[in-house]
N, C-alpha and C positions, 0 to 999 in steps of 0.2 A: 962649176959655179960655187962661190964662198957662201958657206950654210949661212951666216953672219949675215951678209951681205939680202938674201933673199928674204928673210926672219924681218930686217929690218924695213923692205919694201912691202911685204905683205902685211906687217902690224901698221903701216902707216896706212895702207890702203882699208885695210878692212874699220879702222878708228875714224877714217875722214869720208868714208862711203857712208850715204844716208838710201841707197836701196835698199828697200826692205827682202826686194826679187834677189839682190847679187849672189851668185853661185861659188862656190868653190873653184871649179873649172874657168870662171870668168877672172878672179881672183888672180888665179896662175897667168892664164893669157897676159893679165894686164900686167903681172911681173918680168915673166918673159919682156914685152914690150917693154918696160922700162929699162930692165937689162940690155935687150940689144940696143939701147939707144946708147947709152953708157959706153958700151963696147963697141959701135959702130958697126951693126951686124944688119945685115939686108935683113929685114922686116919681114918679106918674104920666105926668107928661107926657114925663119925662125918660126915663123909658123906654120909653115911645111911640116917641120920636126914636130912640131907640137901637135897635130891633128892626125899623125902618123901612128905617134907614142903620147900619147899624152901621161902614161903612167911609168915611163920609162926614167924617172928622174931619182934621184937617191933616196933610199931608202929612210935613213933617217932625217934628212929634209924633207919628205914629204908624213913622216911624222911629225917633226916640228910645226909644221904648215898646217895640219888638223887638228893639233893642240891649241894653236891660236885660233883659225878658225872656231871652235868648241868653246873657245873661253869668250869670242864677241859677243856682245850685249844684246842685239838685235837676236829676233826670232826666226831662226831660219835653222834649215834641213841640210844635207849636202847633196840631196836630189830635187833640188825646189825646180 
């Protein structure tokens, strides 16, 4: 996946998300999901992979993703 590409779906989610609850982990799902939509990827499977591995994604992507997560405005934890 294009680090770009993910950076860009995750800042627009966590900027237009008004849960105060929403998690990190939910965050990802809902990128995933936009993604395989994009790509045309069964829904299914992609969440297969993802409750499988859910920490199996790049390194520094998933750096970048807790960076923005940690800079959102809202009060939240990454184990809320």
């Amino acid at each position: 996946m294009d680090s770009q590409l993910c950076l860009s779906v995750f800042t627009r989610e966590v900027e237009d998300h008004n849960n105060p609850h929403l998690t990190f982990e939910t965050l990802v799902i809902r990128i995933l999901k936009r993604l395989s939509q994009s790509f045309h990827l069964p829904w299914s499977h992609v969440l297969e992979v993802s409750r499988q591995a859910p920490y199996l994604m790049d390194s520094h992507l998933h750096q970048d993703l807790l960076k923005i997560w940690t800079l959102r405005s809202k009060n939240a934890t990454l184990d809320e």
